[in-house]
C-alpha positions as CSV (number, residue, x, y, z in Angstrom):
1,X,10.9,-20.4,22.4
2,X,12.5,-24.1,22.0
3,X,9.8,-25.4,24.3
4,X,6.9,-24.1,21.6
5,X,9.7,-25.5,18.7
6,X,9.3,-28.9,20.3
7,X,5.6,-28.9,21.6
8,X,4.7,-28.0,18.0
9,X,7.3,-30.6,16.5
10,X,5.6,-33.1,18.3
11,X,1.9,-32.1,17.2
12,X,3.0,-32.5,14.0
13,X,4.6,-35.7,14.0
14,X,1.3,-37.1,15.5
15,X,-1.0,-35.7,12.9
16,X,1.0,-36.1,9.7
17,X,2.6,-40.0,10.3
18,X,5.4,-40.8,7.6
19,X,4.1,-42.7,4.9
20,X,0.2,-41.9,5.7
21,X,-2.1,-42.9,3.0
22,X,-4.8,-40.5,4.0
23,X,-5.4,-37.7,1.2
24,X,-3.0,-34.2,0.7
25,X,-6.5,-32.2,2.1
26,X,-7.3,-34.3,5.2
27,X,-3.3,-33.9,6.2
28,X,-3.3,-30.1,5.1
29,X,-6.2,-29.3,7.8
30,X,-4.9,-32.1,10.1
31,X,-1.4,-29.6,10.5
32,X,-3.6,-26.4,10.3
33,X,-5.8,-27.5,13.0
34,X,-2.8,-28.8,14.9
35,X,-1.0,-25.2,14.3
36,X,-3.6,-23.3,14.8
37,X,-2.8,-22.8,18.8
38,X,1.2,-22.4,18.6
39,X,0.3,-19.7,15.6
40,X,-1.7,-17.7,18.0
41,X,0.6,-17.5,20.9
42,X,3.7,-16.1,18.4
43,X,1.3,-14.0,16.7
44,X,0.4,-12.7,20.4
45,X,3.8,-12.4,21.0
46,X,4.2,-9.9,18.2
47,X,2.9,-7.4,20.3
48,X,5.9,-7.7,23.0
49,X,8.7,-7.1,20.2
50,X,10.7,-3.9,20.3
51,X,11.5,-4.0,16.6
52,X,9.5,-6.4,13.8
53,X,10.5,-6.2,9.9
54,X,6.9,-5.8,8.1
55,X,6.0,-6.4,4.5
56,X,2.9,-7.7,2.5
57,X,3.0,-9.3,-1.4
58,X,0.3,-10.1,-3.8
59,X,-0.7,-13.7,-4.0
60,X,-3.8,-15.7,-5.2
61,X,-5.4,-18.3,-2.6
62,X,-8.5,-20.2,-4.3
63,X,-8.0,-18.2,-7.1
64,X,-8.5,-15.7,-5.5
65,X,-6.9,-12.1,-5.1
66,X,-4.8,-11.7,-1.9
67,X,-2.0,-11.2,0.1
68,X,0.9,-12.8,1.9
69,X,1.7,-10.6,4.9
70,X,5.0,-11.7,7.2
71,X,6.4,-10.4,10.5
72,X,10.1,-11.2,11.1
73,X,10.7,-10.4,14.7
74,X,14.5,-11.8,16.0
75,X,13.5,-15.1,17.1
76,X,10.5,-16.1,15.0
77,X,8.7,-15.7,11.7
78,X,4.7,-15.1,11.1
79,X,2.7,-14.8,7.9
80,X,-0.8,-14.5,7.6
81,X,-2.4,-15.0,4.4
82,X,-5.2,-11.7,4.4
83,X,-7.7,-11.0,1.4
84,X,-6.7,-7.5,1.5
85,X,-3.1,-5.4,1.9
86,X,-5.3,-2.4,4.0
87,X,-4.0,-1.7,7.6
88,X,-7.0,-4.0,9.3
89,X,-5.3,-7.0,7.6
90,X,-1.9,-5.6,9.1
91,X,-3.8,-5.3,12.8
92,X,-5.5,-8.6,12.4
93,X,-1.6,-9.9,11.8
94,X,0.4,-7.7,14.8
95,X,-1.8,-6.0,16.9
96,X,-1.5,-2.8,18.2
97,X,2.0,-1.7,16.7
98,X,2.5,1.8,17.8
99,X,4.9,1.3,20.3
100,X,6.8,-1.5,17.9
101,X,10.0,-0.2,15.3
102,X,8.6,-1.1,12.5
103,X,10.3,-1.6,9.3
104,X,8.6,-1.0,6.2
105,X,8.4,-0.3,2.8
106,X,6.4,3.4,2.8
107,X,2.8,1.9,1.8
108,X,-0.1,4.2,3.6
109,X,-1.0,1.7,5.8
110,X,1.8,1.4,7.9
111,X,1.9,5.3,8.2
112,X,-0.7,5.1,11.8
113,X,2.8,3.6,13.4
114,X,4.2,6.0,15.5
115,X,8.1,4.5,15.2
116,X,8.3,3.9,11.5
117,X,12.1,3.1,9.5
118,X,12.2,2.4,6.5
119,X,13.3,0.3,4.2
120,X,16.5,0.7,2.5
121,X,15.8,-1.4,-0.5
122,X,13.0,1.0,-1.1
123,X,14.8,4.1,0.0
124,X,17.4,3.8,-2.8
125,X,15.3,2.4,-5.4
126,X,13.2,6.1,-5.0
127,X,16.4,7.7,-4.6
128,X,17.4,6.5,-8.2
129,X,14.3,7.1,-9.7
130,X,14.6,10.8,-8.7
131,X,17.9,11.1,-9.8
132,X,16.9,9.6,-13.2
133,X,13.5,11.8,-13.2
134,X,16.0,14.8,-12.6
135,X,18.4,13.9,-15.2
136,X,15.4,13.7,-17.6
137,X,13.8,16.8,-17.0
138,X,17.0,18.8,-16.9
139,X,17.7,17.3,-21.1
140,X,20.7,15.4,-19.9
């Protein structure tokens, strides 16, 4: 993992030099273009984790509905930004997961995993909403 680390350090120190005058878009696809490889080697390596921590948030890109997807796997972190939070987006971003642990919150479209754990966040959150649905509906 340090040798991608420093291979993609020194990519970017080539294509973004300090105190370029060239304009924000030219040096934002510069970096994308020089990313683009390194990205798809992690994003391959997603596949060979025993365990990644999923999730997916609402975002705009070009004013545009979307979604910011991440996979945190021990040693390295991937987001993808996808224009839609459906499973395919999650395949496009991991792969085949149904031999990975995944943690999640309990959205449908992680439910075609085969090792699912959820989330704890989430897990108490609906645990207190039940408790105060209960207390409701019993008049207390």
């Amino acid at each position: 993992m340090n040798k991608q680390v420093a291979r993609l350090e020194s990519k970017l120190e080539k294509v973004t030099p300090q105190n370029s005058s060239l304009p924000p878009s030219t040096q934002q696809n510069r970096v994308s273009d020089a990313l683009s490889e390194p990205y798809e080697e992690l994003r391959s390596e997603l596949q060979n984790q025993e365990q990644l921590f999923v999730d997916e948030s609402p975002t705009k890109q070009n004013q545009r509905k979307a979604w910011l997807w991440v996979a945190v796997a021990p040693c390295f972190t991937l987001f993808g930004i996808f224009r839609s939070s459906k499973r395919a987006a999650l395949q496009v971003l991991i792969g085949n997961y149904s031999g990975i642990i995944i943690n999640c919150d309990r959205a449908k479209m992680y439910f075609h995993g085969q090792r699912l754990q959820w989330c704890w966040a989430h897990l108490t959150a609906s645990e207190r909403k039940a408790h105060r649905a209960a207390a409701l509906s019993s008049g207390c």
